[in-house]
C-alpha positions as CSV (number, residue, x, y, z in Angstrom):
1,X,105.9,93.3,17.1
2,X,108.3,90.6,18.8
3,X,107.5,88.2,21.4
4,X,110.4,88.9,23.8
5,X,113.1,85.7,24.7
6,X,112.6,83.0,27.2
7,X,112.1,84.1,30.3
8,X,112.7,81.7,33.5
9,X,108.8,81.0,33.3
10,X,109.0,80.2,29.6
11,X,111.5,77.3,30.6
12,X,109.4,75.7,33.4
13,X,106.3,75.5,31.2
14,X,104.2,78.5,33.1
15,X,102.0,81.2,32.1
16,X,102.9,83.9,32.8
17,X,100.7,86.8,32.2
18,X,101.5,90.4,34.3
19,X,103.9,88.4,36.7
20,X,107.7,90.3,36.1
21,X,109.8,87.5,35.5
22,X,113.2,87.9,34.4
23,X,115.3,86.4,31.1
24,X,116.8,83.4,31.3
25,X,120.5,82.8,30.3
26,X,118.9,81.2,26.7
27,X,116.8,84.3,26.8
28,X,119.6,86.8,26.8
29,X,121.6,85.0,24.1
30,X,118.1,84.8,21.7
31,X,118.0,88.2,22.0
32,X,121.4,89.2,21.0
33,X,121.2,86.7,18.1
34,X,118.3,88.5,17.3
35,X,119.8,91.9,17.3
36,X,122.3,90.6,14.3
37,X,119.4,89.7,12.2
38,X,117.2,92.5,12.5
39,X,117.5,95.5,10.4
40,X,117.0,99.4,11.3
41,X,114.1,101.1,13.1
42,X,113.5,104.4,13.6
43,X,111.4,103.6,16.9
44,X,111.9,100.9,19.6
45,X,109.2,100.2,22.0
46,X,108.8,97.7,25.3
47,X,106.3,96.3,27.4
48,X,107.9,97.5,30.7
49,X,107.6,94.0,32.2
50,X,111.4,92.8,32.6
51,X,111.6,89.9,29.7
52,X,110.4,92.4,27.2
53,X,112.3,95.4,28.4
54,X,115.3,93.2,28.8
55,X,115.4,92.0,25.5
56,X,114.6,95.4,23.4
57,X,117.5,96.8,25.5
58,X,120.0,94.1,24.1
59,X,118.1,95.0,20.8
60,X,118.4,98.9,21.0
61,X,122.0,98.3,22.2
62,X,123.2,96.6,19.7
63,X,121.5,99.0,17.2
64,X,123.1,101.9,19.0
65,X,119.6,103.6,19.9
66,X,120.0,105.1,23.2
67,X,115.9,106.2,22.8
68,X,113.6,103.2,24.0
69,X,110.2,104.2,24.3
70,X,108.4,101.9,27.4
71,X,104.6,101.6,27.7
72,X,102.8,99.7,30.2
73,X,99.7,99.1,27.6
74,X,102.2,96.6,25.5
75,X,102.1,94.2,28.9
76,X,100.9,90.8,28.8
77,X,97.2,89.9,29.3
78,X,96.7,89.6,33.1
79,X,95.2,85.9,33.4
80,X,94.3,85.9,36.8
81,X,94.4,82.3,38.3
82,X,96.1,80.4,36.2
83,X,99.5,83.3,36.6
84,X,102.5,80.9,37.4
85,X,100.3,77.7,36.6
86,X,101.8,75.1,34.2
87,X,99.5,73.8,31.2
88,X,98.5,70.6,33.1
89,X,97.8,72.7,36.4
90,X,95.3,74.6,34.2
91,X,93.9,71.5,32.4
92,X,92.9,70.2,35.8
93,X,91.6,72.7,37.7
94,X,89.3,74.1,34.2
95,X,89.0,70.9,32.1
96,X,88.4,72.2,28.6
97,X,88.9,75.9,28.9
98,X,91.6,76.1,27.0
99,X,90.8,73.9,24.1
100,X,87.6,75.6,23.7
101,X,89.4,79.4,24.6
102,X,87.4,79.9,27.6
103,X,88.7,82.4,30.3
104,X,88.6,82.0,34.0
105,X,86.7,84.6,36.1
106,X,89.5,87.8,36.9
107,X,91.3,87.6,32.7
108,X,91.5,90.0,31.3
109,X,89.0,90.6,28.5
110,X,90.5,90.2,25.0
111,X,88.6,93.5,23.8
112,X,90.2,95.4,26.6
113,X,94.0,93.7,25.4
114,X,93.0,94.9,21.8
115,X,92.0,98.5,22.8
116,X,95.1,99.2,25.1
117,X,97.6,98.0,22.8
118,X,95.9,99.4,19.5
119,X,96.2,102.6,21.4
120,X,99.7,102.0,22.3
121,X,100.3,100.6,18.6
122,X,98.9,104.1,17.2
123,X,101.0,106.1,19.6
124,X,104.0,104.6,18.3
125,X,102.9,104.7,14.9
126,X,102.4,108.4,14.9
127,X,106.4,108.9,17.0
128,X,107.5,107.3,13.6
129,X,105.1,108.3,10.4
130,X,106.2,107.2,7.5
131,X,109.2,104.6,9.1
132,X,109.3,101.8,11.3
133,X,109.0,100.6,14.7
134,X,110.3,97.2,16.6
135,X,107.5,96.5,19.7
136,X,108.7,94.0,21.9
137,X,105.6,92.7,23.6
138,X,104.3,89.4,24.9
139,X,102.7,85.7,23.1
140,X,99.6,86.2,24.5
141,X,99.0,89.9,24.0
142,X,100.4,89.8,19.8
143,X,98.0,86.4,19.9
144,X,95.0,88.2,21.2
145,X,95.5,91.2,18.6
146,X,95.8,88.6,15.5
147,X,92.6,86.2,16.5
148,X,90.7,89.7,17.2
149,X,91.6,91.0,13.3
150,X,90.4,88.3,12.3
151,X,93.7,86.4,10.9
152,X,95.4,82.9,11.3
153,X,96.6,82.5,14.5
154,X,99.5,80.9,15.4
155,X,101.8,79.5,18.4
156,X,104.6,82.7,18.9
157,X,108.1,81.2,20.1
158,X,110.5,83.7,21.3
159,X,111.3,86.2,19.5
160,X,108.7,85.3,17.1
161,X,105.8,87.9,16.2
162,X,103.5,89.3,13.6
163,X,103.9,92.6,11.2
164,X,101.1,95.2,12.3
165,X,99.9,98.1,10.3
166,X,99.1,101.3,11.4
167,X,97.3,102.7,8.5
168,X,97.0,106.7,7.8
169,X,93.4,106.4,9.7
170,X,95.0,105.1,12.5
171,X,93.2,101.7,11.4
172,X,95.3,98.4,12.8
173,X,96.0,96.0,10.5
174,X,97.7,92.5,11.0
175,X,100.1,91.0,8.6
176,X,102.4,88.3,8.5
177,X,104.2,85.7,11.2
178,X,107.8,86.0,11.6
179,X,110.5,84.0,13.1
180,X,113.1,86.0,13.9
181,X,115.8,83.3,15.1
182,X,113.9,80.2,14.4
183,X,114.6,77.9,11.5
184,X,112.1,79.5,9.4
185,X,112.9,80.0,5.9
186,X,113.8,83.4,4.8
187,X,110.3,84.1,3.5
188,X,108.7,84.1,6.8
189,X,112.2,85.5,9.0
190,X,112.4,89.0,9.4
């Protein structure tokens, strides 16, 4: 599962959450890079909110996969207030909610993130037994996922993500970061 590229959000500094903001030029070109790098899939999958679906379409284009499989439950988290706020805007209207993970009246609750995309993850998981599947989803939502099974948690850049598991009990199971056009070595790139 792949964070999607910079959206014109990502580049002023703002949250995003549910709102449908589009790639930026930087975005589009991450993507493509990305495409090269990547190997097969039997499955491509989206968030339907434009800076995922725009990027696994450069993906599955490039991969010549005309079959891209969009699901509303791989969104971001909806983060009520603080949509469209910048870090410091946050920091000063809720001083140390986000240091100490605290959540605003109207977010979304992390157990409800984890059940719609588990479901979503399983879905996709049983399109593709036995193969594999590129999701391109959102920070947040992959971030969410990871701290709730209980492994490290890191900051996502774009087109950065995790390996998830879908296991033959239709268990979820996290796995490793990856940096897909980062300068991480090739241990940790995808």
């Amino acid at each position: 599962m792949l964070r999607h590229g910079q959206s014109e959000w990502n580049a002023q500094g703002r949250w995003q959450g549910q709102a449908d903001i589009a790639l930026t030029p930087e975005g589009v070109q991450q993507a493509q890079r990305a495409a090269l790098k990547l190997g097969t899939f039997d499955l491509i999958a989206s968030s339907s909110l434009k800076r995922a679906l725009h990027t696994a379409k450069i993906i599955a284009e490039h991969k010549k996969m005309s079959d891209l499989h969009i699901d509303d439950r791989l969104k971001e988290s909806h983060i009520g207030p603080w949509q469209g706020l910048t870090y410091e805007e946050i920091e000063a209207g809720w001083p140390g909610f986000l240091e100490s993970r605290r959540q605003p009246e109207d977010f979304e609750p992390n157990l409800q993130v984890v059940q719609r995309m588990t479901d979503a993850l399983i879905e996709i998981a049983n399109k593709c037994r036995g193969g594999q599947a590129l999701v391109v989803s959102h920070s947040g939502a992959i971030r969410t996922l990871r701290r709730e099974l209980k492994v490290s948690d890191h900051r996502l850049e774009n087109l950065g993500g995790s390996w998830f598991e879908v296991d033959s009990k239709n268990q979820l199971h996290a796995g490793r970061i990856v940096e897909v056009i980062g300068e991480a070595n090739s241990s940790e790139s995808l």
